[in-house]
N, C-alpha and C positions, 0 to 999 in steps of 0.2 A: 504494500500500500504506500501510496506517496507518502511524505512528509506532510503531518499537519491535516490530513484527511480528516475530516470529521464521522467518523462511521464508527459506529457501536458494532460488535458481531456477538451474539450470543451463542456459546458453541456448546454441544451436548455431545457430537458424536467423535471428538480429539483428530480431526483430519485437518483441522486447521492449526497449525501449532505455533507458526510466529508468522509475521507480517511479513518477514526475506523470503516468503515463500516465493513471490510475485518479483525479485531481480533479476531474474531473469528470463520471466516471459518478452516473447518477441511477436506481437499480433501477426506481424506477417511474413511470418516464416510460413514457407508452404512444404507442408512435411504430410507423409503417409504411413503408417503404420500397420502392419499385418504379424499374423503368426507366422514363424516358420514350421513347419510341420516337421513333426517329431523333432524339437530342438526347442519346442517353447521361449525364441527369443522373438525381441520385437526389432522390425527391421525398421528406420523411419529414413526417409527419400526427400531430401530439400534441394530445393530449386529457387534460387534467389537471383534475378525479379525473375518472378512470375511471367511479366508482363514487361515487354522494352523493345526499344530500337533495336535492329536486326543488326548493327553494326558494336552493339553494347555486350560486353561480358557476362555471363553467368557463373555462378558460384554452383558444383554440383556434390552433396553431403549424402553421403550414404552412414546411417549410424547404427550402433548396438547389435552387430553381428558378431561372431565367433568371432575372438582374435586369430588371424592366419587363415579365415573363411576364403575360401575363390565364388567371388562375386562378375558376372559379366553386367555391365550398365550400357544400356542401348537403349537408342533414338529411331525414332519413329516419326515419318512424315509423308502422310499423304496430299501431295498435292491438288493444284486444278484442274487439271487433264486426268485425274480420274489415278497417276501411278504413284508405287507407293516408293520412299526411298527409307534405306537406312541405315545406321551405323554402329559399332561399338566395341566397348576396350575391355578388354579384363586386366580385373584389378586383383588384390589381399587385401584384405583388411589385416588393419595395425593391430599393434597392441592394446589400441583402447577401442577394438570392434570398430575403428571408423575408414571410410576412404574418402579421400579429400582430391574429388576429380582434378581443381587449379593446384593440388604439392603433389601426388600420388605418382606412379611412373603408367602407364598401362604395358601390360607385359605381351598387349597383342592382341588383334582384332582389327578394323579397319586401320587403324592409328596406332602408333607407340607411343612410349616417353611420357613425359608429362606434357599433356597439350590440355589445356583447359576448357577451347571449342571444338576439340578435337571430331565430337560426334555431333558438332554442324558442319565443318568444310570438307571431313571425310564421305559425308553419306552419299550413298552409290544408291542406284536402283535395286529393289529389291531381286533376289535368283528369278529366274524367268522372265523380266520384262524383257520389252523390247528393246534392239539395242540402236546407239542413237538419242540416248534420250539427256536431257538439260533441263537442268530445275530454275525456271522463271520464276518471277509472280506478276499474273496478268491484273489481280484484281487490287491493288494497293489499297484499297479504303479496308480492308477484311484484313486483319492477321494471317502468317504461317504457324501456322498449331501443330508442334514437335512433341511427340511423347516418350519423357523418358520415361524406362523403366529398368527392372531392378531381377537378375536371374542368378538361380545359385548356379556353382561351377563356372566353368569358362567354357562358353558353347561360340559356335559358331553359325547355326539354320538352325531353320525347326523354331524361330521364336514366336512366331502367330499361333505354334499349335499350344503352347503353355501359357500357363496363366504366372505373372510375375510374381515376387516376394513384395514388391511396391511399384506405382507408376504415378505419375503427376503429368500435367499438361502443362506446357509455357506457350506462350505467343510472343510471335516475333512481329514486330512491327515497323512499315516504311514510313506509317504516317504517324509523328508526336503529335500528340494530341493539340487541339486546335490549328493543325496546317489544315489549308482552305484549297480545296481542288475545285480548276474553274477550267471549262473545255474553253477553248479560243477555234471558232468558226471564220472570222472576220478577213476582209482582203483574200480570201480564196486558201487561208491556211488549216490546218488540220496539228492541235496544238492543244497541249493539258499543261494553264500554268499552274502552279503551285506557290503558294505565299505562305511563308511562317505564320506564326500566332503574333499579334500587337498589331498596333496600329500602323508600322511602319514608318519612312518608308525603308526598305532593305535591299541591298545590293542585288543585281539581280547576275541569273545566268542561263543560257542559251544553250540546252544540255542535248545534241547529238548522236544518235548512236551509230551501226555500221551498215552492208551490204545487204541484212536480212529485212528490210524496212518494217514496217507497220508503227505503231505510236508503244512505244516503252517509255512506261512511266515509274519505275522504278526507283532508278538512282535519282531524277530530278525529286520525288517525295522525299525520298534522307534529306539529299541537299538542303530541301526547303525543313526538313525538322532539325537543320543547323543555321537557320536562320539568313537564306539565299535564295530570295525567289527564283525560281527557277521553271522556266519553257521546257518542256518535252516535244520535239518535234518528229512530227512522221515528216521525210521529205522524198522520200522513194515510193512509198504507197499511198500519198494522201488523198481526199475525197476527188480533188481537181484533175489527178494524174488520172485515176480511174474511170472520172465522166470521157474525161476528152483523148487519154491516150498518149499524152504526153508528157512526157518529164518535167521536172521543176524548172525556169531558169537561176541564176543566185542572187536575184534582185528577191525571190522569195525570202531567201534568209535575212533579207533586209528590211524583209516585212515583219519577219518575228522579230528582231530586235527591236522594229518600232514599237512594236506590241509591250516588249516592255519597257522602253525609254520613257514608253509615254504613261504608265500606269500609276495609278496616282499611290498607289501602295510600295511601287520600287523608285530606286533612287539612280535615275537616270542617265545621271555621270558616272554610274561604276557597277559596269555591266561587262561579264566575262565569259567568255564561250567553253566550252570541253567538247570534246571530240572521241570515238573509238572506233578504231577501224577507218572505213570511209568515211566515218563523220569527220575523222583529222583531214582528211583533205578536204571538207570544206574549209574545216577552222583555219588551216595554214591559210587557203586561200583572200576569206575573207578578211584573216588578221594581216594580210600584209597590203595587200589591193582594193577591198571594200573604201567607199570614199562616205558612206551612211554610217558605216560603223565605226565607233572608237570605242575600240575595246581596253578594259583597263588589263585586263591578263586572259593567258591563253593557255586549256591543258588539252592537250594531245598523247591519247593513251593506245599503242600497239596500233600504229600509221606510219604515213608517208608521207613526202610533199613531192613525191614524184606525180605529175600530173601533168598535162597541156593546161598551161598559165592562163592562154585567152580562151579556150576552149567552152563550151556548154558541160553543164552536167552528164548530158547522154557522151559526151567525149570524155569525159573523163574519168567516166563508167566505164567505157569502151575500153580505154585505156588499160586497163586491172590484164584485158586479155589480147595486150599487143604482143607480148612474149608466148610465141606456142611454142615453146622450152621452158615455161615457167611452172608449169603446172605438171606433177608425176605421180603417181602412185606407192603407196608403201607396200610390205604385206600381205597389210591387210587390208590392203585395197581402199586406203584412207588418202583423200587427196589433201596434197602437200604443195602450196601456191606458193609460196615465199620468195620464189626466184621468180615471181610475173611481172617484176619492175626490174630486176637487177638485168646487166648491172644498173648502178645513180647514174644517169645518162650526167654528162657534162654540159649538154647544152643548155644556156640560159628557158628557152623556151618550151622545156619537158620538166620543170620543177620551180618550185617558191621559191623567188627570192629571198631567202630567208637576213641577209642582209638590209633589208627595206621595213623589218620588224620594226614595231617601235613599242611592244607591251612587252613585260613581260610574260614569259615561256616554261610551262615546266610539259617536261616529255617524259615518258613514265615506258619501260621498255621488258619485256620478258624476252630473255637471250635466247630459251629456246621457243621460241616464235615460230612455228611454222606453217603459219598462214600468211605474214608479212615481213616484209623486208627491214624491220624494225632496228637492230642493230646499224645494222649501214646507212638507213637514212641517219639517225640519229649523230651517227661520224659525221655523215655529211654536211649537216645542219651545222653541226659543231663548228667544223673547220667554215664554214658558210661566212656564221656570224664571229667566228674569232677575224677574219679577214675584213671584214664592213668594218671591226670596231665595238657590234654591239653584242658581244656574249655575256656581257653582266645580264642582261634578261634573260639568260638560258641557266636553265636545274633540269640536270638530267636524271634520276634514278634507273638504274640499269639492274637489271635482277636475273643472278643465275638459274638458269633451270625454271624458271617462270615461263609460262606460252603466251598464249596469246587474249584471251580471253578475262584480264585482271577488271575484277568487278569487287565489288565492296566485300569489305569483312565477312570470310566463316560462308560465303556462297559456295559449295560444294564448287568445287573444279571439274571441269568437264576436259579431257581430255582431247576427245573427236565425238565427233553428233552430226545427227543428221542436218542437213543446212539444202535450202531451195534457192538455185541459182536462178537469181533476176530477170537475167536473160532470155536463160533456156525455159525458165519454170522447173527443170527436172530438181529433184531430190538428191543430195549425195552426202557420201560422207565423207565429212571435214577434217582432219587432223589437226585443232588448234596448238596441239604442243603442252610442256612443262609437267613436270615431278608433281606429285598431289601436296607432299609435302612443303615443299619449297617455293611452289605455288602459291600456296596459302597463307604460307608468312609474308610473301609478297605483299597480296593482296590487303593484307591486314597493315603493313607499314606503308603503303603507295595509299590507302586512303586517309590514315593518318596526315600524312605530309602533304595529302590535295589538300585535305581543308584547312589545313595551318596555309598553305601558299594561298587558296582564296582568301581567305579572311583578311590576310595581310595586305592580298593588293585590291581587295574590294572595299575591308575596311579604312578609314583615316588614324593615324596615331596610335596604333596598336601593335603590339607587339606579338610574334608568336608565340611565347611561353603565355599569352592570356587572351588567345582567339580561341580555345575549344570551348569555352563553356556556352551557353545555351541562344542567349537573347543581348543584342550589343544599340543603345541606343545616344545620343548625342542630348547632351545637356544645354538649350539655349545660352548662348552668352558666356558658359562658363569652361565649355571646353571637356567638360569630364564624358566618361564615356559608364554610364550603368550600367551593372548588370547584374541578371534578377537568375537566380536557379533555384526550380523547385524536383528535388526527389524524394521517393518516382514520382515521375512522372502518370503513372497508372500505378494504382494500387488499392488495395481491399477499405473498404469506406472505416475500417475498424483498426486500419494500418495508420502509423505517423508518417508524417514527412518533413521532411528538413526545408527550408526557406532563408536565400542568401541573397544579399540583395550588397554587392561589391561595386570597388571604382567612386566611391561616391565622396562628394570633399570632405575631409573629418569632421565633425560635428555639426554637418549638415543635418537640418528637420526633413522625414520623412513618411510619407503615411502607405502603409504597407495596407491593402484592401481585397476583398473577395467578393466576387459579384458571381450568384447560378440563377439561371432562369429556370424553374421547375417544370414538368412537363402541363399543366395546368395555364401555363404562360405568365404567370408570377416572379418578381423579380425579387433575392433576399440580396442583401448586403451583409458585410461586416469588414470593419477597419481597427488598425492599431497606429500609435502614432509611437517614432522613432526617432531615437538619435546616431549617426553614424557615429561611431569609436575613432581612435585615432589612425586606425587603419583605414576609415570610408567604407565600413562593413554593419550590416546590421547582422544580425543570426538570429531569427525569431525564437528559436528553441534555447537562447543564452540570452538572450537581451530582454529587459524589461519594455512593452508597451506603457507610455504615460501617459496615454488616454485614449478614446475613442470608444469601441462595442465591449470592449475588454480592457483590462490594465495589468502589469506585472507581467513575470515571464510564461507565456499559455505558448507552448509550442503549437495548440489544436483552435488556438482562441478564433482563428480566419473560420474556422468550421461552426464549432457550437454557438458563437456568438452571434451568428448569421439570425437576421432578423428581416421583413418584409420593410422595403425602401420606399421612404416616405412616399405616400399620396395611395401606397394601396389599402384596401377593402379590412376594414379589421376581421378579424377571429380566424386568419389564416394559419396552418400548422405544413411543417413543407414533409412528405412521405416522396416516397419513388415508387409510381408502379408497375414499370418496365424496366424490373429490372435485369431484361439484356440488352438493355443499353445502361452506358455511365449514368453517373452527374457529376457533369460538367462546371468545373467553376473555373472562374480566372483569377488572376492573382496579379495585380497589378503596383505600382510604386508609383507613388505621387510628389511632387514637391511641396514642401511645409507639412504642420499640420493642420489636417482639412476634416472636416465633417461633411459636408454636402455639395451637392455640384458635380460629383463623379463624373456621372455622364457627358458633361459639356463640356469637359475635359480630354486632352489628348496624355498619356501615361507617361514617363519617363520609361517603362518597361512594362511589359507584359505576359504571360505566359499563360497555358492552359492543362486544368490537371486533371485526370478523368479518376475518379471514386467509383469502383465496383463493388455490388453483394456481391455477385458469381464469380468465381476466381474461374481461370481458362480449367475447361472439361466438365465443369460440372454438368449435367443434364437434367431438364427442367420438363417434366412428364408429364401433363394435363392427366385429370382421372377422371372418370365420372360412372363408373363402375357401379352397381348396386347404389343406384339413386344419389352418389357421392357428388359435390364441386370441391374439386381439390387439387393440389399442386403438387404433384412430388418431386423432389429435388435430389439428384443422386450427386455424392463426391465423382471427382476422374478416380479411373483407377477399378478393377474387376472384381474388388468387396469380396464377400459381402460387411458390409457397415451395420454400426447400430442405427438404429431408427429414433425417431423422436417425433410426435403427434404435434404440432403449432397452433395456439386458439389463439386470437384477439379479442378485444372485448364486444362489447354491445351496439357498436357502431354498422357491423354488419360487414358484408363484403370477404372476398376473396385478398387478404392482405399476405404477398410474398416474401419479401425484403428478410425479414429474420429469416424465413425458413432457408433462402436460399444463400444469408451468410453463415448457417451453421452447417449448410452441407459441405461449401466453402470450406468447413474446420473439419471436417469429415464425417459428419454425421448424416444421413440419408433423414431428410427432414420434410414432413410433407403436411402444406401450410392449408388448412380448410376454413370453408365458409359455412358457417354452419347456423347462422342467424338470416342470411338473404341469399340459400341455394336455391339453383333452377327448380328444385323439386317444391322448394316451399314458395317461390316465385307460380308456380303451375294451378299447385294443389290450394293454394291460400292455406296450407297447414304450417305449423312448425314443427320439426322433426323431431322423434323422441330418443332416450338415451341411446336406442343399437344403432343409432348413425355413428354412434362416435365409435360404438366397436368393431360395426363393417369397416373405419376408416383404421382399424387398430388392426384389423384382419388381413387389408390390404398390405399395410408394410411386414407382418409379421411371415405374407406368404409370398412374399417378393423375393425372387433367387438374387438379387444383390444385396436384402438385407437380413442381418443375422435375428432372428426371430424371437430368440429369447434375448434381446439383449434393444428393450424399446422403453422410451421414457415417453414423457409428456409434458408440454410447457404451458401455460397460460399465463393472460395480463387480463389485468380488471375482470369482468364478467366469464372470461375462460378460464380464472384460477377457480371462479364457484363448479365449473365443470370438470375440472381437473382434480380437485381432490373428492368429486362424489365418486368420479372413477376410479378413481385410485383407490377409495376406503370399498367399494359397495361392487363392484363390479366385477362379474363371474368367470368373463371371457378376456379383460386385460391384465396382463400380469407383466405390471412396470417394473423396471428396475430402480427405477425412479422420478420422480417429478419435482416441478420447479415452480412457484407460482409469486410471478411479481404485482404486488398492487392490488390485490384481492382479498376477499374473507371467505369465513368457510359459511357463515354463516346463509340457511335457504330451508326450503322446506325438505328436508331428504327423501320422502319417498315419490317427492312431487317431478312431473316431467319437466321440459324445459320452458315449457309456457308459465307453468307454477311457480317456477322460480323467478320468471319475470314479473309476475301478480303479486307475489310474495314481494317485494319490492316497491311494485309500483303502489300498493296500499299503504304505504308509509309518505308518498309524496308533500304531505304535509311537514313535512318536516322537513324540505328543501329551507333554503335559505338564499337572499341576493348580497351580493357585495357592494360596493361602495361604486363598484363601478359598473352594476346592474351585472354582473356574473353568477350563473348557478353554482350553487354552493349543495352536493349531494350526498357528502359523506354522512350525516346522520340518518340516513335513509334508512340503514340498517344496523342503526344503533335503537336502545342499547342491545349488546350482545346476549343474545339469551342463554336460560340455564337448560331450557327444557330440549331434548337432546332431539326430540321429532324437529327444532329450526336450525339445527346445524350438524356438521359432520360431525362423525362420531369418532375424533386425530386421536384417540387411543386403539382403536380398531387398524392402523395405519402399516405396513409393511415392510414399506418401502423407502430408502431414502429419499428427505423430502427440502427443497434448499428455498427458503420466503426470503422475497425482497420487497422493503418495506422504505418507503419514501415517506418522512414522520410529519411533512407539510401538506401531505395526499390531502384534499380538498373535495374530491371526487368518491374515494369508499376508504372504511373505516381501520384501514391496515392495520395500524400500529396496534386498535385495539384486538382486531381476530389475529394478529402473529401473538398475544401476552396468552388469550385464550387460549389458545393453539399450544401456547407451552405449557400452559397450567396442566391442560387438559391428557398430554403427553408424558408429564411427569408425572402423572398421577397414575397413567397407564404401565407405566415404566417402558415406553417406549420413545421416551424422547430423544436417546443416542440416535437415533434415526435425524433430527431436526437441526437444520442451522438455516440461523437467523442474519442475512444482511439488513444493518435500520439505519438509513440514512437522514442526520439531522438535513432541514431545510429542501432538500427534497421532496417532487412531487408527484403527482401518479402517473403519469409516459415516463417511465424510464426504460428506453429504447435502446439501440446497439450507438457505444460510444460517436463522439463528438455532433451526433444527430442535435439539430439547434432547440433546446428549450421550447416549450407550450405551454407557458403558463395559463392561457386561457386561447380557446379555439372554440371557432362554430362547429356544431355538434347537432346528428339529425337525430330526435326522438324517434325510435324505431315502432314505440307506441301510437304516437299522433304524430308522426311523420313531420314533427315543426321541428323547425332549425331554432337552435340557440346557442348562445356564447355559456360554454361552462368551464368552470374555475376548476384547473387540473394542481393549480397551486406550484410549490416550489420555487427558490431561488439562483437565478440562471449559473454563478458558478457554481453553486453546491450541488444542483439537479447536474449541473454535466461533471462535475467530480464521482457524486453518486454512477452517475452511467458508466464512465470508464472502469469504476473499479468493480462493479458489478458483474459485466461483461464479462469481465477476465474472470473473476472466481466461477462464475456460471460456468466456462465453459470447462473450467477444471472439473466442478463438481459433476457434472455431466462425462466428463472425458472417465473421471475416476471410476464412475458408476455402471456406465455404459461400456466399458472395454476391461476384459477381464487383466491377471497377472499384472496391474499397472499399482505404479507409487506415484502419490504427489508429484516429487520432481523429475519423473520422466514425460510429465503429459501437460509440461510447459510449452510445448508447442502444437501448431496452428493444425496441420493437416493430420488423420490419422487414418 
């Protein structure tokens, strides 16, 4: 528990024993958890992030197996085209049962040694594909979804037909969250730009690819998730060429630059092309001869500038096939083009002037190339521009045993593939060249050093050692240059994140702010106000806020404090209920400190940061089975899982969001409606107790979840049906239940209409507030003695974990959790019971940093009238309440629900 926490725990059954239990929880560790058979160990599978940029590192932990075990860890990816690829190492586990994929060696499998992405740049197509094949991605706005998992021994095939020790899902991603993909039609072009997140504007780039045409948007989405608008051009197959039959001329290219000189989002003076393949020979072209373009830098990656200078595109095309001695066969029948330019003709009029350069140049080179003439042009260039005078614009990177094909970080290497020549239309197969191994470090160090070279000559005043980070903007008048990083970037809405906001003049005023539009179309705000240190740094997660939604050091404060912006609608409460999609916030830095006005404002920086329930694999199962409306939600990974039953209160509806961030933690969790289902939407009935056991039947006879091993959760009105289940009920046999915000107190042999009757004849004893808010908690006070109106918690079996918010406003917690013990103690069954009672908290206590509700409109299910009712609570203590809640919940559940486990192994997230 943090420091200074205000929370009472009353403990009966000694599983809580001091407060360091919680040092080392990590919400968003993504871990899985299985038996080994016959070995009774627990195996757990982390994968850190979850969720990132396809060029970003991962962390891969395999834990708590036999010291000296032979473990195989393999990757799994199905791609768009329907084939699957995949990869993987064998490992040992050390002496403390762990293998640590980034220190570990692999002793063999697709990859050796220690390589860290080893089983993304190794994976090959799976045995039997066709062969030929190159792993794209066509659809950029969609993730690549890799599955690792986890096999005993050191195997080699055969991994579809067994079921692993653990598996988890990551996603990879081209697009950071808020880049802006915008198709460009206009002037006859065929064009996907791509814009960072802020308001801009950002240097932009002109991103090319080679001989196979169509629109690859790939690499220009990184680019622009590093903060470099960036054009993706088709100029070999675009809409134009296809109506009418004819090739581009390069006054085209000159229309895509205008596209983006002229955008009000890029910054028009510092626009740079990249090039691969035949895309280099436009960029040579245009970068030395275009009289529309001035370009501030220029990459050319496994190209030429062998070309006819005055020539058309279609000549220059042609060209590739003047040498009929440049093209031969290997073996295996793989064609090997490399010598279709050689030799460098010497005449001025068959190659770039590369002396007439005036940007700088960086050329990027795989020696074993055997698709193009890469090394020698590269000579030639060299001695070109040493001769003019101008080689300070030239960086060469030259890479042994690399081919042809150098594309961004950890992209599987393709050797030879299939490839459709232009010309002919036929199909063949290519020989790009390079080592898989050497390849890929390649590729990993050539994009490192591309984006340090753009930033440098795209951005003003900056330096390399301080162009990687995220988002780079110009401070009026002052010269500084901010910048704002938030990680992750994607991550589980239950997960922290770090907030750094650099570059800024020391003890400058700044207001660090969060703005999500809910799906509802509501906008919440929250703001902190800052001071840069002497370094020009703020660190939300070390720095005190002194004033604004929040104050002091709240690492989460952008989150919980979020609150509806001024001029909207009162008794607003913000829920997610799609949740496969984010929510979306931004995170912006302001100058001074400000309270209002946001909007009419342009940012000093800005970013976007996506918050999930569903961590990547979970699967979200619609049910409706035996008259049910319900959601099941399964963890990644081949279970089976414990289960756990989701109620909400009295509000009605299908509410997802918890159930599908505890499947997220690996629980198979399946969220019902059981106040406004289709069936009682049909029948004008309300359904009686065996809905909730058909719904208890469903998970218990689900082949992915383990049947004896189900609990049950409710809040407000779902904890009065949570514990009549739990005491009274024939057909469910919980392992445990958990009831926040609720009493036990109802008529118990009553259905569930009774129990709302039961209630509602007390309405006189509502009460309004000062500020006209319903005030309901005496409703079902006082707590009675007589044992036919409330559960009978000495009859109880199961362990049972009450959270109790002591400001609850809304029902009488704090007095049915003292009942509740008396009545336990008296049974001698209280060791079963623990009590969370949070001072100043109030009754939504929901999954951490979710914003406060102190009072929200609310529709009477009885007479269907909306009203503002007082849920109570004060906003930091209701969200301290929440976060430490959370966390013990899911212990208490993890302990209960999964057998052979102790406290401190089931500190983490996935099981």
């Amino acid at each position: 528990m943090s420091a200074g926490m205000p929370c009472q725990i009353w403990i009966h059954s000694g599983r809580y024993t001091t407060c360091d239990l919680w040092a080392d929880y990590k919400p968003n560790d993504n871990i899985t958890e299985f038996m080994m058979d016959r070995k009774q160990c627990i195996v757990k599978l982390l994968v850190q992030p979850s969720r990132g940029l396809v060029d970003e590192k991962f962390i891969i932990l395999v834990q708590k197996v036999p010291p000296g075990y032979q473990l195989t860890v393999h990757a799994l990816h199905k791609c768009e085209d329907g084939h699957s690829w995949e990869a993987f190492g064998h490992y040992t586990a050390n002496t403390t049962g762990t293998v640590n994929v980034s220190e570990d060696p692999s002793l063999g499998g697709t990859y050796s040694g220690v390589e860290q992405m080893g089983l993304l740049w190794s994976l090959r197509p799976v045995p039997g594909s066709k062969p030929g094949l190159r792993l794209r991605k066509m659809n950029v706005q969609t993730p690549m979804e890799v599955t690792i998992s986890v096999y005993q021994g050191h195997q080699t095939e055969g991994f579809m037909d067994q079921v692993p020790l653990a598996s988890v899902v990551v996603e990879r991603w081209y697009m950071a969250p808020g880049v802006r993909r915008i198709p460009i039609t206009e002037d006859g072009l065929t064009a996907i730009l791509f814009l960072p997140p802020g308001p801009g504007p950002s240097p932009g780039l002109l991103d090319l690819w080679g001989g196979g045409g169509q629109l690859v948007e790939y690499r220009a989405s990184l680019l622009a998730s590093h903060g470099i608008a960036s054009l993706a051009l088709d100029y070999l197959t675009p809409k134009i060429t296809k109506q009418t039959g004819k090739m581009v001329d390069l006054q085209y290219f000159e229309k895509a630059y205008k596209v983006l000189e002229q955008h009000p989002q890029v910054n028009g003076s510092r626009i740079g092309m990249l090039g691969l393949s035949f895309g280099t020979s436009i960029t040579f072209n245009m970068a030395v001869y275009s009289k529309v373009m001035k370009l501030r830098c220029a990459v050319c990656i496994s190209g030429s500038h062998v070309q006819p200078v005055n020539g058309s595109m279609e000549e220059m095309l042609m060209n590739l096939y003047r040498n009929p001695d440049g093209f031969r066969f290997n073996k295996d029948n793989e064609v090997i083009s490399r010598a279709m330019l050689l030799p460098i003709p010497t005449e001025p009029s068959l190659k770039v002037d590369m002396g007439r350069l005036k940007c700088p140049l960086l050329l990027v080179v795989g020696e074993d190339d055997q698709s193009w003439p890469v090394t020698e042009s590269a000579m030639d260039i060299k001695e070109m521009m040493e001769q003019a005078g101008n080689s300070h614009l030239l960086t060469v990177l030259s890479y042994p045993n690399a081919g042809h094909l150098i594309e961004p970080p950890y992209t599987p290497h393709a050797r030879a593939t299939l490839f459709r020549n232009l010309a002919t239309q036929e199909k063949v197969m290519v020989l790009w060249g390079g080592e898989t191994v050497a390849h890929s470090h390649a590729q990993e160090d050539a994009w490192r050093k591309l984006l340090v070279f753009l930033k440098e000559n795209l951005y003003s005043g900056t330096n390399s050692g301080a162009t990687l980070l995220s988002h780079l903007f110009m401070m009026d008048r002052k010269q500084y240059i901010v910048k704002l990083l938030v990680q992750p970037s994607r991550g589980l809405v239950d997960e922290k994140f770090i907030i750094l906001v650099q570059k800024a003049p020391p003890g400058y005023q700044l207001t660090v702010h969060a703005l999500h539009k809910c799906e509802d179309g509501h906008s919440w705000e929250a703001f902190g106000h800052y001071t840069a240190d002497t370094r020009g740094t703020v660190n939300v997660s070390e720095h005190s806020s002194l004033g604004g939604t929040y104050s002091g050091v709240e690492q989460m404060g952008l989150l919980w404090s979020l609150r509806p912006i001024p001029g909207s609608k009162p008794g607003l409460r913000l829920r997610k209920m799609n949740v496969q999609t984010p929510m979306e916030v931004t995170i912006s830095v302001y100058q001074g400190h400000q309270t209002e006005g946001f909007m009419d404002q342009v940012p000093l920086a800005s970013v976007v940061v996506e918050r999930w329930y569903m961590a990547p694999g979970v699967r979200r199962i619609p049910i409706t089975e035996d008259g049910l409306t319900a959601t099941l939600f399964l963890p990644p990974g081949p279970g089976p899982f414990p289960g756990l039953l989701d109620l909400w209160g009295g509000g009605g509806q299908l509410v997802e969001y918890r159930a599908s961030l505890l499947s997220s933690h690996g629980i198979a969790s399946l969220a019902l409606d059981y106040l406004t289902p289709k069936i009682t939407m049909e029948t004008g009935k309300m359904v009686d107790l065996q809905y909730f056991e058909k719904a208890y039947t469903v998970l218990e006879q689900h082949p992915q979840v383990n049947g004896s091993r189900i609990g049950m959760l409710g809040l407000s009105l779902g904890t009065t049906i949570t514990l009549k289940m739990a005491v009274y009920s024939q057909v469910m046999k919980l392992r445990c239940a958990v009831c926040i915000s609720g009493c036990h107190m109802q008529p118990v042999d009553g259905p569930l209409e009774e129990i709302l009757k039961y209630f509602n004849q007390n309405a006189d004893r509502t009460r309004i507030s000062e500020e006209n808010e319903l005030i309901l908690r005496d409703v079902a006070l006082p707590v009675p003695s007589d044992l036919a109106f409330k559960v009978d918690m000495g009859r109880l079996k199961c362990p049972l974990l009450v959270v109790v918010g002591e400001d609850d406003q809304n029902w009488p917690a704090s007095e049915s959790a003292m009942d509740m013990e008396e009545m336990m103690g008296q049974a001698g069954n209280s060791h079963l019971l623990t009590v969370l009672s949070y001072p100043n908290a109030g009754h939504l206590i929901e999954p951490p940093y979710t914003p406060h509700a102190r009072a929200s409109l609310f529709r009477s299910l009885a007479t269907r009238e909306k009203m503002i009712v007082l849920w109570g609570g004060e906003t930091v203590a209701h969200s301290r309440a929440q976060e430490d809640a959370w966390r013990k919940l899911l212990v208490f559940l993890k302990e209960n629900l999964y057998s052979g486990s102790n406290p401190g192994t089931m500190l983490l997230s996935h099981l």
